[in-house]
C-alpha positions as a Markdown table, in Angstrom:
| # | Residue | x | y | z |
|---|---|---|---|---|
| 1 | Unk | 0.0 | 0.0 | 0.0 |
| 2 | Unk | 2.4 | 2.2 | 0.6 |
| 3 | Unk | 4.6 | 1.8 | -2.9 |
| 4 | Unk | 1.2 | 2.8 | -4.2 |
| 5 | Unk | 0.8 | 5.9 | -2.6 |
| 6 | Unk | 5.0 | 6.4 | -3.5 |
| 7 | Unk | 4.2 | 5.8 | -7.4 |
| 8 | Unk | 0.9 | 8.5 | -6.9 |
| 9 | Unk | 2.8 | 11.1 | -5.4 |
| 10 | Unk | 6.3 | 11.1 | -6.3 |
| 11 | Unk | 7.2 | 12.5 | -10.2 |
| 12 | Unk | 9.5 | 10.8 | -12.0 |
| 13 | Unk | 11.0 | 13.9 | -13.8 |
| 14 | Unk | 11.7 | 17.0 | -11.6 |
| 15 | Unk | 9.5 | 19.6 | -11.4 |
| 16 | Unk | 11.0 | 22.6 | -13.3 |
| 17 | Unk | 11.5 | 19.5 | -16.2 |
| 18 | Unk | 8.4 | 19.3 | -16.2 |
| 19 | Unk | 7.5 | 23.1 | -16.4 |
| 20 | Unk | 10.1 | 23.5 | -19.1 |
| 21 | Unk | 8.2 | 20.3 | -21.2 |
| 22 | Unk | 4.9 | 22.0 | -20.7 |
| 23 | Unk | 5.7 | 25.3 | -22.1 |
| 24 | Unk | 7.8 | 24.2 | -24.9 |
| 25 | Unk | 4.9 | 22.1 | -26.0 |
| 26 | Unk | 2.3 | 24.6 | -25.6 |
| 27 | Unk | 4.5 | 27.2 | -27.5 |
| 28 | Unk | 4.6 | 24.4 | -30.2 |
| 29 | Unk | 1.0 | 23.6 | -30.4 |
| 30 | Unk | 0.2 | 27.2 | -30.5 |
| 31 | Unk | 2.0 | 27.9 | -33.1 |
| 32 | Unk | 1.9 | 24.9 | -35.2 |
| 33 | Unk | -2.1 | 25.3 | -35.3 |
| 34 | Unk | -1.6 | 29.1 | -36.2 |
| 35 | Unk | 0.2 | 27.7 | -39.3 |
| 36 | Unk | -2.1 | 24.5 | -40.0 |
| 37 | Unk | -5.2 | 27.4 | -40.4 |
| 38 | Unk | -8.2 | 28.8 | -38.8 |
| 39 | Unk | -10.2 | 25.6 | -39.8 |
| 40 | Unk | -8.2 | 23.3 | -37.4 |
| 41 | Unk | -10.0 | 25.3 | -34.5 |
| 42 | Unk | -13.6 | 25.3 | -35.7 |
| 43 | Unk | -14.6 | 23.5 | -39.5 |
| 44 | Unk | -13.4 | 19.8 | -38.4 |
| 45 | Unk | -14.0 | 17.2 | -40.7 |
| 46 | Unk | -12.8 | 14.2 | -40.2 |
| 47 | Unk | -9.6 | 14.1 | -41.1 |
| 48 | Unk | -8.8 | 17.1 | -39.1 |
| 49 | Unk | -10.5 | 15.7 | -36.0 |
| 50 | Unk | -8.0 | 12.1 | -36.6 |
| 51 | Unk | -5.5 | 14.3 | -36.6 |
| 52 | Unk | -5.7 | 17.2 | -33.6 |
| 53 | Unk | -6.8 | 13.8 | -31.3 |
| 54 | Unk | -3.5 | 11.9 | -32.3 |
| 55 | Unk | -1.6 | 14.9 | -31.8 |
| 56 | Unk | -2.9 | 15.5 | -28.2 |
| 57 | Unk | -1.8 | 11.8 | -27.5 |
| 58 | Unk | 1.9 | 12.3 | -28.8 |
| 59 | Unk | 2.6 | 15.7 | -27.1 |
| 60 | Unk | 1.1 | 14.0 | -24.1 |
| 61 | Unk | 4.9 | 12.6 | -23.3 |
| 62 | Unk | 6.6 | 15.4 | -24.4 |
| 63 | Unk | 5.0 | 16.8 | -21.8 |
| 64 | Unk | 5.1 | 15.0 | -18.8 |
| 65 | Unk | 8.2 | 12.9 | -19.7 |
| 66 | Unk | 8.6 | 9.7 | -18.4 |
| 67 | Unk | 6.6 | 10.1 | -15.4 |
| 68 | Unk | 3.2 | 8.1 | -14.9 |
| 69 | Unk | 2.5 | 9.6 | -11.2 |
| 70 | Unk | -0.5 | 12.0 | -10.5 |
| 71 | Unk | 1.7 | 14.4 | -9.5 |
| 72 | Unk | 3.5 | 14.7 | -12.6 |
| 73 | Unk | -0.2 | 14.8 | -14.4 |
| 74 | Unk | -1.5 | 17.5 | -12.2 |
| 75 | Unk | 1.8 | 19.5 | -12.5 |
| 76 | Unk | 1.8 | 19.8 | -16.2 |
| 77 | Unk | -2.1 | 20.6 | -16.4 |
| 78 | Unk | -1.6 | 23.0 | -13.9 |
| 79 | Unk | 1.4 | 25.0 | -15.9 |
| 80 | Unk | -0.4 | 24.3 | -19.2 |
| 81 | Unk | -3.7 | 26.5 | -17.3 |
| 82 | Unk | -1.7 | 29.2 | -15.8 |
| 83 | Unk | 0.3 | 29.6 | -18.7 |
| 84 | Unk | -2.6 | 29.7 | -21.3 |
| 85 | Unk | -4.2 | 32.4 | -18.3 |
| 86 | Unk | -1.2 | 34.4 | -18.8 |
| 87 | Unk | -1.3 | 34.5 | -22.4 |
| 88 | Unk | -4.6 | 35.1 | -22.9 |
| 89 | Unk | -4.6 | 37.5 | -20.3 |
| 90 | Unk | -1.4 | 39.4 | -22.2 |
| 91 | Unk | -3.1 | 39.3 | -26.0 |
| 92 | Unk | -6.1 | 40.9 | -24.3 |
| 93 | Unk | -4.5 | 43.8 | -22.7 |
| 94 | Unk | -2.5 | 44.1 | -26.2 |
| 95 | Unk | -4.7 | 44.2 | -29.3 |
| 96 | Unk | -1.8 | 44.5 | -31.8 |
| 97 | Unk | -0.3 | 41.8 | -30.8 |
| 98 | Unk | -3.2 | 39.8 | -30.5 |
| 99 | Unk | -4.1 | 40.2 | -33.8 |
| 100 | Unk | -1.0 | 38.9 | -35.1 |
| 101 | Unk | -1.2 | 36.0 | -33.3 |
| 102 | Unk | -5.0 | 35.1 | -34.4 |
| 103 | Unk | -4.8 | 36.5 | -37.2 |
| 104 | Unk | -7.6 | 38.5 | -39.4 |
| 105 | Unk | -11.1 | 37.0 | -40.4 |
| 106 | Unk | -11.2 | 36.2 | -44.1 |
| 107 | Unk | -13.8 | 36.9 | -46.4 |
| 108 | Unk | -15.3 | 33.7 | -48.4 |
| 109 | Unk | -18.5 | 35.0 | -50.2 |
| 110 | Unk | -18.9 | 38.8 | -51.2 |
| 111 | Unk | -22.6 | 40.2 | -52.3 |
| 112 | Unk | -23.6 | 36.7 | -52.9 |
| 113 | Unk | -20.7 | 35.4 | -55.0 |
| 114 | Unk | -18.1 | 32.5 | -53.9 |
| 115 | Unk | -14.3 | 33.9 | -53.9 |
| 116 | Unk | -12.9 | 30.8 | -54.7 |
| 117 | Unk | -9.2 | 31.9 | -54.6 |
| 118 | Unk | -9.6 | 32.6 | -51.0 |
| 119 | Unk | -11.5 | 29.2 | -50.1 |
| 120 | Unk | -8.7 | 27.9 | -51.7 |
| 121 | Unk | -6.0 | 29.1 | -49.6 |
| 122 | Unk | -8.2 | 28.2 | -46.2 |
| 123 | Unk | -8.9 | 24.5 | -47.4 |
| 124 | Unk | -12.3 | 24.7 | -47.1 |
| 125 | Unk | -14.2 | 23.1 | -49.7 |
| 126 | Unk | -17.6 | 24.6 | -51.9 |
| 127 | Unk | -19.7 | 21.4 | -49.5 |
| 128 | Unk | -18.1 | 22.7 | -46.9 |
| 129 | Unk | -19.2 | 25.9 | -47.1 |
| 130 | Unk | -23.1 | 24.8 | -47.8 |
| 131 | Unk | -23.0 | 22.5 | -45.1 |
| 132 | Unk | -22.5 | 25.4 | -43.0 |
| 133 | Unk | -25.1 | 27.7 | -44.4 |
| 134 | Unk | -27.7 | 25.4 | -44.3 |
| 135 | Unk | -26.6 | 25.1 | -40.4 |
| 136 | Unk | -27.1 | 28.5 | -39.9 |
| 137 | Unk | -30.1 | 28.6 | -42.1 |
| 138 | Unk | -29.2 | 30.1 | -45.4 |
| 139 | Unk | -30.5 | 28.2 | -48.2 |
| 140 | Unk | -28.9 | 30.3 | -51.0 |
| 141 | Unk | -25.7 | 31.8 | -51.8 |
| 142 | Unk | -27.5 | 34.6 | -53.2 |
| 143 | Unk | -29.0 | 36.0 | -49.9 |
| 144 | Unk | -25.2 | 36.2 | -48.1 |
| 145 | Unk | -23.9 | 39.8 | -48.3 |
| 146 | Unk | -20.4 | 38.5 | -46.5 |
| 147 | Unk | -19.3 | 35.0 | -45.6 |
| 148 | Unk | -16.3 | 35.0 | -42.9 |
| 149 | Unk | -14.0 | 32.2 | -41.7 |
| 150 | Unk | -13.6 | 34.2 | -38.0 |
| 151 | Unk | -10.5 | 33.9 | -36.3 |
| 152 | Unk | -11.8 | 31.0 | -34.2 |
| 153 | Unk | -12.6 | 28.9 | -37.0 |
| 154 | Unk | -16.2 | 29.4 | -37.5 |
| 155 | Unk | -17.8 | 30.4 | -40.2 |
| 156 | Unk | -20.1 | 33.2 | -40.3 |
| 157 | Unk | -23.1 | 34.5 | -42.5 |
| 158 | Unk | -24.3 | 38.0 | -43.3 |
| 159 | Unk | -27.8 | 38.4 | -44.9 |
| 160 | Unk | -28.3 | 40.9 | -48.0 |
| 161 | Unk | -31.9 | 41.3 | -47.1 |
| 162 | Unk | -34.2 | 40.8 | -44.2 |
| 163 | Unk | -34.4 | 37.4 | -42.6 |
| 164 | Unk | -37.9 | 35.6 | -42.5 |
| 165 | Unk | -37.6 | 36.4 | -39.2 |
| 166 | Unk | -36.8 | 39.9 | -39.9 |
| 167 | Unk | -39.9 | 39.9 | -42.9 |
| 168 | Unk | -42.1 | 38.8 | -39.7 |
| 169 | Unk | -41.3 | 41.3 | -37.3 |
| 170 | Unk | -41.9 | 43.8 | -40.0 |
| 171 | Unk | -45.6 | 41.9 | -40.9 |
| 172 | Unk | -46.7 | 42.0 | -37.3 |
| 173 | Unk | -45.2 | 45.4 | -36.7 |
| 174 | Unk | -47.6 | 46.7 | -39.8 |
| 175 | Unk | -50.6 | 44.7 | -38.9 |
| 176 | Unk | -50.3 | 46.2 | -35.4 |
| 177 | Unk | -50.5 | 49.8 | -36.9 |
| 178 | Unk | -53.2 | 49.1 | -38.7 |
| 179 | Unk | -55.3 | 47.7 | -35.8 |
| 180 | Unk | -54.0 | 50.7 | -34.1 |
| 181 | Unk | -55.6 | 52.6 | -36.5 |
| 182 | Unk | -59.2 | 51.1 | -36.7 |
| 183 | Unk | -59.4 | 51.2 | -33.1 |
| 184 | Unk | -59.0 | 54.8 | -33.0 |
| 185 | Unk | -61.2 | 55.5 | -35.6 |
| 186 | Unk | -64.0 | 52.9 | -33.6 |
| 187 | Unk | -63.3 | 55.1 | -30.3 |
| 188 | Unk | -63.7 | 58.2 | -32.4 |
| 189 | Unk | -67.0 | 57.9 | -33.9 |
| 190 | Unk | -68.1 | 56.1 | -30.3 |
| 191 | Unk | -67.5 | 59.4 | -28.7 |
| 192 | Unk | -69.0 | 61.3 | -31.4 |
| 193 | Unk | -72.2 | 59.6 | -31.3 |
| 194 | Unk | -71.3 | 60.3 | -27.4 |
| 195 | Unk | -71.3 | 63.6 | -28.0 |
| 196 | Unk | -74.4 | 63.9 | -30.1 |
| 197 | Unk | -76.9 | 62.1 | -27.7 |
C-alpha cells in the first residue's frame, strides 16, 4: 500500500522538467495550429479531428516525460492552465499583438458570389461551405452579403436582405399599426355619437 501511494505522489522527472516540457509544447502547439489554419480550431472534418486527437496523445509525453505519477499529471495541467491564463490575459491587454497572433477573419463570399481563390487558400471546400449555411439557415448563396471564416474557425453569415424572421417582425409590426388605426377611428365615432346624444 504504501509503494502505491509512493508511485501517486512522487514524479519521476523533476518539477521545473516538467515546467520546461509543458511550455515548450504549448509554445509548439500554439504555433503549429496558427500555421495548419483557422479551420483546425472550428470546420473539423474528419480528417482534421484524426488528426488534432493523435496529436494530443503524442505531445502528451513530451510533456510530462517519463513520469506516470498523478503528480506529474497535475503538474503539467496545472502549468499548461496558468500559462494559457497568462497568455490570454497578455493578448487581451494588447490588441496589436493579438491580432497577429489570431490572425484576421477572411472573407469567403462577397454580395452573394463565392471567392474561390480565398476558399482555396483556407482549405475549405464549396460542401463545406453549404453545409454550414444550411446550419445556420441560409439556403442560397445569393441571400449572403459577407461570408467570414472568424479567427476561431467558425464560419459566419451576413444576410443581403431581411431574414424571415426579420420579414415577420416587420408583418406583425404593420398589422399592429393598422389595428392601431381602426381602433382609434371605432373610439372616435363612439364618442361622437357620445357627444351627439
Amino acid at each position: 500500500m504504501h509503494a502505491l501511494w509512493i508511485d501517486l505522489l512522487t514524479p519521476g522527472v523533476s518539477v521545473l522538467e516538467k515546467v520546461i516540457r509543458s511550455i515548450v509544447v504549448y509554445a509548439f502547439l500554439l504555433v503549429g495550429l496558427r500555421l495548419a489554419g483557422k479551420r483546425e480550431l472550428g470546420q473539423l472534418n474528419p480528417f482534421d479531428l484524426v488528426v488534432l486527437l493523435v496529436l494530443s496523445n503524442t505531445v502528451q509525453n513530451a510533456i510530462i516525460g517519463n513520469d506516470n505519477s498523478l503528480v506529474g499529471g497535475l503538474i503539467g495541467a496545472i502549468v499548461l492552465l496558468a500559462l494559457n491564463y497568462v497568455v490570454v490575459r497578455f493578448l487581451f491587454l494588447h490588441p496589436k499583438l493579438d491580432r497577429l497572433a489570431e490572425g484576421n477573419p477572411v472573407i469567403l463570399v462577397k454580395d452573394g458570389k463565392i471567392l474561390d481563390d480565398r476558399l482555396k487558400r483556407e482549405l475549405i471546400t464549396r460542401a463545406e461551405l453549404s453545409s454550414a449555411m444550411r446550419r445556420q439557415g441560409v439556403s442560397d448563396i445569393r441571400q449572403v452579403d459577407c461570408a467570414r471564416l472568424e479567427v476561431g474557425g467558425a464560419l459566419t453569415f451576413v444576410m443581403n436582405h431581411p431574414s424571415s424572421e426579420e420579414r415577420w417582425h416587420s408583418e406583425v409590426g404593420t398589422r399592429i399599426d393598422r389595428l392601431e388605426g381602426k381602433i382609434e377611428r371605432i373610439l372616435a365615432a363612439i364618442e361622437a355619437r357620445g357627444n351627439r346624444a
